[in-house]
mmCIF file of the N, C-alpha and C atoms, coordinates in Angstrom:
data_MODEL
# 
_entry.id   MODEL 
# 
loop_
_atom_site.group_PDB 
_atom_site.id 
_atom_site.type_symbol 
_atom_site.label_atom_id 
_atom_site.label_alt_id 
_atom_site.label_comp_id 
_atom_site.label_asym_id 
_atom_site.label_entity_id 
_atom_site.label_seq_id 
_atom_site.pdbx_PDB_ins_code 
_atom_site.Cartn_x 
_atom_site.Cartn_y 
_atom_site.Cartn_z 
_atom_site.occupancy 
_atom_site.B_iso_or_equiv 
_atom_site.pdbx_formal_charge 
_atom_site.auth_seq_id 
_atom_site.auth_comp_id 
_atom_site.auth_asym_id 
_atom_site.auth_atom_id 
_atom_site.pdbx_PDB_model_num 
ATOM 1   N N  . UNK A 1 1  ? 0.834  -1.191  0.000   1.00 0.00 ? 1  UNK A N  1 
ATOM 2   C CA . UNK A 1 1  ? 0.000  0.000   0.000   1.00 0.00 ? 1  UNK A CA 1 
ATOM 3   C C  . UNK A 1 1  ? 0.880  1.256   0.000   1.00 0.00 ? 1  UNK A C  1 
ATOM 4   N N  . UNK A 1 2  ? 1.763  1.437   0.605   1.00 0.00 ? 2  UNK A N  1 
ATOM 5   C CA . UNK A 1 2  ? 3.130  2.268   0.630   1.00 0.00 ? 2  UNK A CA 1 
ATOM 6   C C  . UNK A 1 2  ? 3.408  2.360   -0.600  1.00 0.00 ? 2  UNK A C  1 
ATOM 7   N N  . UNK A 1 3  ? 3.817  1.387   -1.236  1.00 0.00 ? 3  UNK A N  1 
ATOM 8   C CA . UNK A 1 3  ? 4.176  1.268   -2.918  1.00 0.00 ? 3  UNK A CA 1 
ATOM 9   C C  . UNK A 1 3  ? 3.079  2.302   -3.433  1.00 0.00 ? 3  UNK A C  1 
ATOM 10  N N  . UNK A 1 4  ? 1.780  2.074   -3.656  1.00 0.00 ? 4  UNK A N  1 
ATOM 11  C CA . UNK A 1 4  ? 0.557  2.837   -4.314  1.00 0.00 ? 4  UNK A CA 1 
ATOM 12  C C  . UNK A 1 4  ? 0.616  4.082   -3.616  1.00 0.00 ? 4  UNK A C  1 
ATOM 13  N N  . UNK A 1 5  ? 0.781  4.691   -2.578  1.00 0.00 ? 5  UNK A N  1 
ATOM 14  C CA . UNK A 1 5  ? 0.563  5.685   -2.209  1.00 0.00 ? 5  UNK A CA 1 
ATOM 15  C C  . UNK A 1 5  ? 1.857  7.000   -2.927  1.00 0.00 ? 5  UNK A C  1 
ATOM 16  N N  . UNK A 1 6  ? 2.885  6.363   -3.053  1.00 0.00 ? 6  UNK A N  1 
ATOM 17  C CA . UNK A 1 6  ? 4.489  6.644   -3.599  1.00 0.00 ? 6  UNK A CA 1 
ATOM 18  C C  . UNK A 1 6  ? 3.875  6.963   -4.751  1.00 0.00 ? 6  UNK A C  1 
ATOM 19  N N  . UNK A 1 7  ? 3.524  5.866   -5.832  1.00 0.00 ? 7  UNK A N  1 
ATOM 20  C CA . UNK A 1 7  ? 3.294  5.916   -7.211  1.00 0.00 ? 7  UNK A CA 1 
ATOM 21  C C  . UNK A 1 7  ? 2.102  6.995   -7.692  1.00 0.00 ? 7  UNK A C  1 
ATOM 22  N N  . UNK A 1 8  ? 1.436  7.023   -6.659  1.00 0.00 ? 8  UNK A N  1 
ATOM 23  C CA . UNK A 1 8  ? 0.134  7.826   -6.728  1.00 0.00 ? 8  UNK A CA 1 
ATOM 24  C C  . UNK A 1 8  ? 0.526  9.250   -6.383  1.00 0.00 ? 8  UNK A C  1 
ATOM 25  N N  . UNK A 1 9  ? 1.595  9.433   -5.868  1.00 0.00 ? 9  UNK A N  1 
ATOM 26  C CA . UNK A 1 9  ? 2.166  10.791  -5.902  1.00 0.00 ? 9  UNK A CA 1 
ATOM 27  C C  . UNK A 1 9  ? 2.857  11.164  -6.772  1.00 0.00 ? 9  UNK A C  1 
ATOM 28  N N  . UNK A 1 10 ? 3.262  10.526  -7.377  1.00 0.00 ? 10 UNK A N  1 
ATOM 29  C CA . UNK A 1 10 ? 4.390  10.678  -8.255  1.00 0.00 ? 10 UNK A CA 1 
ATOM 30  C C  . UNK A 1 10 ? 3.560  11.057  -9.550  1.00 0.00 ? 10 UNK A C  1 
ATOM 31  N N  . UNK A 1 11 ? 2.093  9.883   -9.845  1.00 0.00 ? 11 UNK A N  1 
ATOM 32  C CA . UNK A 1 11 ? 1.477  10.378  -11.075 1.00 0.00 ? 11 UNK A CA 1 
ATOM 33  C C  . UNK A 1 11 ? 1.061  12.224  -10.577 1.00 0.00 ? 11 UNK A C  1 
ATOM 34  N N  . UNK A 1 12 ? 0.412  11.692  -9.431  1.00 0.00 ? 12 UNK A N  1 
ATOM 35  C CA . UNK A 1 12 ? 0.289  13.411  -9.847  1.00 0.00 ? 12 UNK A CA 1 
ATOM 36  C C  . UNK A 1 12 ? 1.286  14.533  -9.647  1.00 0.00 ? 12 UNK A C  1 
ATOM 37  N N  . UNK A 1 13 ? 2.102  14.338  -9.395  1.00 0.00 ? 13 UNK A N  1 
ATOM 38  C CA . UNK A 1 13 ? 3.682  15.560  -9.673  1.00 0.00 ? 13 UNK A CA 1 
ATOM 39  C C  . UNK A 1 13 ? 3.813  15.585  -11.524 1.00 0.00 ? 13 UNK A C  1 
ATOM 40  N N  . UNK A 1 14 ? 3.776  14.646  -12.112 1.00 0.00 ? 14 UNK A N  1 
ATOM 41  C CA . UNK A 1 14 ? 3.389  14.536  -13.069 1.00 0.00 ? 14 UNK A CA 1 
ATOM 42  C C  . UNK A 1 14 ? 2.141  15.390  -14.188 1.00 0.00 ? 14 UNK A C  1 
ATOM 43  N N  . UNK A 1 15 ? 1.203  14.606  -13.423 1.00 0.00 ? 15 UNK A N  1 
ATOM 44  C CA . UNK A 1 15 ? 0.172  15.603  -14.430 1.00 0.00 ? 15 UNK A CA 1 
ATOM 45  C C  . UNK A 1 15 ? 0.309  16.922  -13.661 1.00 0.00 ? 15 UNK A C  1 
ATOM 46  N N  . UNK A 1 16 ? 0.443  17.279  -12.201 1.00 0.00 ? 16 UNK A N  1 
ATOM 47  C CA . UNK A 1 16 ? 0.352  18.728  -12.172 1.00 0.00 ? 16 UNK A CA 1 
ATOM 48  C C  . UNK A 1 16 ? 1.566  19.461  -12.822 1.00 0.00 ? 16 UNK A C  1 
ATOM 49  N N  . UNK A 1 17 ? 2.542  18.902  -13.244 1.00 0.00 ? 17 UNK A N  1 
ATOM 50  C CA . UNK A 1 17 ? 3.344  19.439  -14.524 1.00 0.00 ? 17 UNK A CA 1 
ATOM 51  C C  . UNK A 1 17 ? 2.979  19.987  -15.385 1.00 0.00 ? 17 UNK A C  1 
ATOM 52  N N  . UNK A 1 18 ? 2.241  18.557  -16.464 1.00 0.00 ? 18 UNK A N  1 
ATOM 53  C CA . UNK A 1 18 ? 1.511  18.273  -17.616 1.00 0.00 ? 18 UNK A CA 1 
ATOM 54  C C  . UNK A 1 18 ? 0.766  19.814  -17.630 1.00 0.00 ? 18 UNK A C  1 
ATOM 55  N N  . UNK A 1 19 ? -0.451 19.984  -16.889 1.00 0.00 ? 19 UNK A N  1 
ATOM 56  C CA . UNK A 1 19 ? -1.152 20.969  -16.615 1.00 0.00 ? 19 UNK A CA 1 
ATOM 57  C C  . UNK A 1 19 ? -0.438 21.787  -16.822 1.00 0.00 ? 19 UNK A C  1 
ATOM 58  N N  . UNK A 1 20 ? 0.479  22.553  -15.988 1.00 0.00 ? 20 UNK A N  1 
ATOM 59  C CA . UNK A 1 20 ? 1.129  23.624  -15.470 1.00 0.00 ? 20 UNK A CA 1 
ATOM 60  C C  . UNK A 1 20 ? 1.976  24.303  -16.697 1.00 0.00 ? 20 UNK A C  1 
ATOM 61  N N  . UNK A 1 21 ? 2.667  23.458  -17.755 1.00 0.00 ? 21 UNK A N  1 
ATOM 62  C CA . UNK A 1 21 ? 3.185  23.369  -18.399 1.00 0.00 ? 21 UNK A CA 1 
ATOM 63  C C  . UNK A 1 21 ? 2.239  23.381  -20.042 1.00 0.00 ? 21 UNK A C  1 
ATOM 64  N N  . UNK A 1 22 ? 1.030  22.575  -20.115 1.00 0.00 ? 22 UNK A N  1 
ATOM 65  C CA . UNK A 1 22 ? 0.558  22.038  -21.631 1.00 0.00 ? 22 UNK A CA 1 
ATOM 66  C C  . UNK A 1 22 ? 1.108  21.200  -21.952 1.00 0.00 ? 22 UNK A C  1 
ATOM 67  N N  . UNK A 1 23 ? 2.123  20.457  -21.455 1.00 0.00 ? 23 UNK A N  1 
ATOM 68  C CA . UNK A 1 23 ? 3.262  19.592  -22.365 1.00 0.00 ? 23 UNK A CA 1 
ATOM 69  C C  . UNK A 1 23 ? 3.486  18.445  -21.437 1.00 0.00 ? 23 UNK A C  1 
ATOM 70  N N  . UNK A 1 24 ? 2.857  17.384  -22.229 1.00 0.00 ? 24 UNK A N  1 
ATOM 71  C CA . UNK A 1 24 ? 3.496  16.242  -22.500 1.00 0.00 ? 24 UNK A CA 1 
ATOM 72  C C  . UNK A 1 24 ? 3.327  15.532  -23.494 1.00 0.00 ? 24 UNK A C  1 
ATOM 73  N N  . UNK A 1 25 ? 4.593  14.398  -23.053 1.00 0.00 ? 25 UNK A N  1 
ATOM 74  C CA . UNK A 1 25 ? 4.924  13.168  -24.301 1.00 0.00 ? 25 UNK A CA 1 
ATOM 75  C C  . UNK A 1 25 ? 4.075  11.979  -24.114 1.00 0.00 ? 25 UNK A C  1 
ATOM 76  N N  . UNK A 1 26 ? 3.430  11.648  -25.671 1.00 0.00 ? 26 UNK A N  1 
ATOM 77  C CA . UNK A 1 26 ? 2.939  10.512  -25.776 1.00 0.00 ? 26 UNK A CA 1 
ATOM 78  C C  . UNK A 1 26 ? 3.741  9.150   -25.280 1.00 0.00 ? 26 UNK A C  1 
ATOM 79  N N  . UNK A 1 27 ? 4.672  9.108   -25.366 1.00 0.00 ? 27 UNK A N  1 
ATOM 80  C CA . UNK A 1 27 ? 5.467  8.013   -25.314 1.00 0.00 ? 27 UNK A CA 1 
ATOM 81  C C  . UNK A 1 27 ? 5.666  7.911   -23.669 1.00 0.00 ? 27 UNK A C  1 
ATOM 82  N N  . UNK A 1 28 ? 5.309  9.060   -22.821 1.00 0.00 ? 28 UNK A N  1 
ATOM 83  C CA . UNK A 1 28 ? 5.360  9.124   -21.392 1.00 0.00 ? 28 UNK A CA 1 
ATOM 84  C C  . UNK A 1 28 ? 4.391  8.852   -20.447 1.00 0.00 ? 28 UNK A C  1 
ATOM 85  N N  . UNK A 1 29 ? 3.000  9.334   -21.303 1.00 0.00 ? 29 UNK A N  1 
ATOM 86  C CA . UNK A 1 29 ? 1.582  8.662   -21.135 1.00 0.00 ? 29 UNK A CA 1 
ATOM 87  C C  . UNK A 1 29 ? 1.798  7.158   -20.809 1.00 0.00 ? 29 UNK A C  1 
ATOM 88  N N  . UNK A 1 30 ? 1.863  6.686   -22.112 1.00 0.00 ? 30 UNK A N  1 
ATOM 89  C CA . UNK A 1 30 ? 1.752  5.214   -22.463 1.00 0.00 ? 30 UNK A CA 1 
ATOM 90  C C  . UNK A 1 30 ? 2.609  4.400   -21.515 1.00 0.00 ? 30 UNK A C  1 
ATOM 91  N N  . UNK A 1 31 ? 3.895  4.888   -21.078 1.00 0.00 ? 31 UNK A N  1 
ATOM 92  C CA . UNK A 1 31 ? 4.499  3.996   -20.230 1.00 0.00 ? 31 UNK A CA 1 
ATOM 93  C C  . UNK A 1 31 ? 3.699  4.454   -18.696 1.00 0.00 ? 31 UNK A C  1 
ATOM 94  N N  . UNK A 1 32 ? 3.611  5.256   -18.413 1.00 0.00 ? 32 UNK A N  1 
ATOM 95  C CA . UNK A 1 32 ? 2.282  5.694   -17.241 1.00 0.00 ? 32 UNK A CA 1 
ATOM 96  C C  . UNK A 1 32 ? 1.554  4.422   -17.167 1.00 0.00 ? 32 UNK A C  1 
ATOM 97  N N  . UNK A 1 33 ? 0.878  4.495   -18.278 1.00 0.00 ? 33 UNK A N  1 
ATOM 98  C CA . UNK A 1 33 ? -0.144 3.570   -18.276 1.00 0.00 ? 33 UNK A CA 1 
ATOM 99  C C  . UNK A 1 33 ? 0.230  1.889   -18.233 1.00 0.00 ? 33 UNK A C  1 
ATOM 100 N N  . UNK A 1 34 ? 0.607  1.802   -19.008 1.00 0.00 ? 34 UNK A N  1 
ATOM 101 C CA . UNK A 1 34 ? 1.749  0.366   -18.637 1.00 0.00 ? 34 UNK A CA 1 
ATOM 102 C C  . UNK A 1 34 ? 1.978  -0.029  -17.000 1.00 0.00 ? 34 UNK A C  1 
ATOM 103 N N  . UNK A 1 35 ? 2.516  1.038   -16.562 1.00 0.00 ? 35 UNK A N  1 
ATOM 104 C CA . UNK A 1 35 ? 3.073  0.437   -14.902 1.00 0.00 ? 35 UNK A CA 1 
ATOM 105 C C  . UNK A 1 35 ? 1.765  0.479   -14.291 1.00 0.00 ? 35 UNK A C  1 
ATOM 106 N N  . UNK A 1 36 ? 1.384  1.329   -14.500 1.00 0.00 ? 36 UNK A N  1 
ATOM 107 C CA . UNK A 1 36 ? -0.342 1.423   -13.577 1.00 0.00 ? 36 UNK A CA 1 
ATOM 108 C C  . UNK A 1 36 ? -0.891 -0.263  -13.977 1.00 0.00 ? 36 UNK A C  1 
ATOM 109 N N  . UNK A 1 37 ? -1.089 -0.804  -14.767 1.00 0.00 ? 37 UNK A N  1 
ATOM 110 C CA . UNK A 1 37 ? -1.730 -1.721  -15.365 1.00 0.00 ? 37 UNK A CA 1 
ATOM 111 C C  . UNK A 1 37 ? -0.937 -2.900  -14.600 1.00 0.00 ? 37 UNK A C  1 
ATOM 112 N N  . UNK A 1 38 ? 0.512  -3.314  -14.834 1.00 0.00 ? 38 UNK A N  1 
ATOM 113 C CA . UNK A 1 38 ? 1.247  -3.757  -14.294 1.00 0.00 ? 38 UNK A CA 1 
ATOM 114 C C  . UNK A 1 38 ? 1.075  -3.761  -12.579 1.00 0.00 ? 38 UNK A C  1 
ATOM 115 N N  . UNK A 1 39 ? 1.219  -2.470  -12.326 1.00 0.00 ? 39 UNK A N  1 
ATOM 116 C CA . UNK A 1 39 ? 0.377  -2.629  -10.705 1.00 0.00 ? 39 UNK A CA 1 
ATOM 117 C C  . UNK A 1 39 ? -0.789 -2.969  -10.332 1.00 0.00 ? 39 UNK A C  1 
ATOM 118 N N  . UNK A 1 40 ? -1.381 -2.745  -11.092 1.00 0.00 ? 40 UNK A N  1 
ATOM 119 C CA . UNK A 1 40 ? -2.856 -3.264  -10.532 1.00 0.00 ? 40 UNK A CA 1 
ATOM 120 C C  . UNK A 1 40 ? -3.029 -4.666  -10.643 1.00 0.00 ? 40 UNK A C  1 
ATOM 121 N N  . UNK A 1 41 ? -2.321 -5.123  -11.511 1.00 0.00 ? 41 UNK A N  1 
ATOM 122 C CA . UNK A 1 41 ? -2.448 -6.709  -12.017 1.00 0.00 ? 41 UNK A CA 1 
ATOM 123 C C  . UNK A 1 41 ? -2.006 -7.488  -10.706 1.00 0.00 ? 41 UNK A C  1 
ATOM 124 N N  . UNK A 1 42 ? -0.371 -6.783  -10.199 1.00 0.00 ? 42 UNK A N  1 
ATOM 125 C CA . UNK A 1 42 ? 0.123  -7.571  -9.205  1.00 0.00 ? 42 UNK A CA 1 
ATOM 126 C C  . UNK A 1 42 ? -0.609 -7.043  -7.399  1.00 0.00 ? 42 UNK A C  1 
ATOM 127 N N  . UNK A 1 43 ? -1.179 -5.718  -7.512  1.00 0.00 ? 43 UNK A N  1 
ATOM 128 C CA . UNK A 1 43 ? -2.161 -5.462  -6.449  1.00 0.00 ? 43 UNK A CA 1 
ATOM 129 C C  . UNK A 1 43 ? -3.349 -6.672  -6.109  1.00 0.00 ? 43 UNK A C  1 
ATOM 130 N N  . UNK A 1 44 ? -3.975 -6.919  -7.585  1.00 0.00 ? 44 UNK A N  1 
ATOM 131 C CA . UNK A 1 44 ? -4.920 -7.747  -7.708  1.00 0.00 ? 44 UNK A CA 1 
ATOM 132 C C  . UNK A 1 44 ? -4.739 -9.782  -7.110  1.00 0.00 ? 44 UNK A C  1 
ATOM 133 N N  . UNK A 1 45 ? -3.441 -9.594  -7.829  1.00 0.00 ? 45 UNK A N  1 
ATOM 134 C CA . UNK A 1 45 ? -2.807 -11.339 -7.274  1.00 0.00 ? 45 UNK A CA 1 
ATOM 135 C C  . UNK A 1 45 ? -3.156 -10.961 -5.829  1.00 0.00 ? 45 UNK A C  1 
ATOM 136 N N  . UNK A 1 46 ? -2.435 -9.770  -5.273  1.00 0.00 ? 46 UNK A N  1 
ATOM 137 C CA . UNK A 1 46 ? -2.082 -10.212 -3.513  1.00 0.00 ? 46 UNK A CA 1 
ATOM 138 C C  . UNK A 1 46 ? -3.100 -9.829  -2.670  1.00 0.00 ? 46 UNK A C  1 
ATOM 139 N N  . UNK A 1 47 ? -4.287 -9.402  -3.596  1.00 0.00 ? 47 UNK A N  1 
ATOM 140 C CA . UNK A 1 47 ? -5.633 -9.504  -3.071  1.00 0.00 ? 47 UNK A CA 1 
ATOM 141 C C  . UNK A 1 47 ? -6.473 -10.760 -2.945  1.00 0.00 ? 47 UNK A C  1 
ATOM 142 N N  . UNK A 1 48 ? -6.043 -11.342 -3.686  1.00 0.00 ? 48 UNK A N  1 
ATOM 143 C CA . UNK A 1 48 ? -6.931 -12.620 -4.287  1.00 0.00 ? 48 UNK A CA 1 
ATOM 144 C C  . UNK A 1 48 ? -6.299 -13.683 -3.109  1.00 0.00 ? 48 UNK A C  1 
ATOM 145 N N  . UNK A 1 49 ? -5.071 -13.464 -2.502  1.00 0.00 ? 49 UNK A N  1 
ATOM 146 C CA . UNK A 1 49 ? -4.586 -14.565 -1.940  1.00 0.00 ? 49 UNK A CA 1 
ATOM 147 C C  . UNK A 1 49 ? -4.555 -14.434 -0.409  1.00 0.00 ? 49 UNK A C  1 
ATOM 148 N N  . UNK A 1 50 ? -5.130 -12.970 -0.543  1.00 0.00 ? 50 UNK A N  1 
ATOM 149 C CA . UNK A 1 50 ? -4.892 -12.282 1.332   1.00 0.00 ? 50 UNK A CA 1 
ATOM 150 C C  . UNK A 1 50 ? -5.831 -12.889 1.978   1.00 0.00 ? 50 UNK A C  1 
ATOM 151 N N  . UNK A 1 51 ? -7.177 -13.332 1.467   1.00 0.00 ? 51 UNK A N  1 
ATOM 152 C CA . UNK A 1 51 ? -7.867 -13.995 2.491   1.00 0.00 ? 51 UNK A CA 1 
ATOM 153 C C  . UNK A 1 51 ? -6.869 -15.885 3.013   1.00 0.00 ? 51 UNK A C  1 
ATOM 154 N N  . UNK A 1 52 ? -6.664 -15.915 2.075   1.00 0.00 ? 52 UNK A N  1 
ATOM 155 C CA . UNK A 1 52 ? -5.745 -17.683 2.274   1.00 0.00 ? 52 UNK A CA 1 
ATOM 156 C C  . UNK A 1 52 ? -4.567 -17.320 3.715   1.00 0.00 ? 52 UNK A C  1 
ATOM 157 N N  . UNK A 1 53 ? -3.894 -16.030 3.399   1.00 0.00 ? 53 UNK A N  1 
ATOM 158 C CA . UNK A 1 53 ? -3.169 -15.840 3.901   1.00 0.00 ? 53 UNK A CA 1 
ATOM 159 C C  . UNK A 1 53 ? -3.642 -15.500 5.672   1.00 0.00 ? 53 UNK A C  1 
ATOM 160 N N  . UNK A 1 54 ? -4.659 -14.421 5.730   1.00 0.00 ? 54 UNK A N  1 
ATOM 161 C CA . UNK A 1 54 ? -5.085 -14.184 6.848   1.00 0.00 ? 54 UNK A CA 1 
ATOM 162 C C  . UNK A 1 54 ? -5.962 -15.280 7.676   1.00 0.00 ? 54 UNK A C  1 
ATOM 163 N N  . UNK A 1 55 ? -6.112 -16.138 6.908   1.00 0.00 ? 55 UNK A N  1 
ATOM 164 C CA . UNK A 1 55 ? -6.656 -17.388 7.415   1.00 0.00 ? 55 UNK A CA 1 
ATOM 165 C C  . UNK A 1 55 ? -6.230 -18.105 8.770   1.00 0.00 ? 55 UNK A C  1 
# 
């Protein structure tokens, strides 16, 4: 959760750039989006297994 809270700051230092600025790169989006996806995927595994675990 530490991890997401980090990353979740970081996107927005980011877009409040983006904003601040008008400018960004497509190619900077897309990898954005990539790790987000990537995280959620592996958020999702260690959800699925936390009840086994807290068992």
């Amino acid at each position: 959760m530490k991890a997401l809270r980090i990353i979740g700051a970081n996107i927005n230092q980011i877009a409040k750039k983006a904003n601040e600025t008008h400018n960004i790169y497509a190619e900077d989006v897309e990898k954005l989006r990539k790790e987000n996806e990537s995280l959620c995927h592996t958020l999702n595994q260690f959800l699925s297994i936390l009840p086994s675990i807290a068992a």
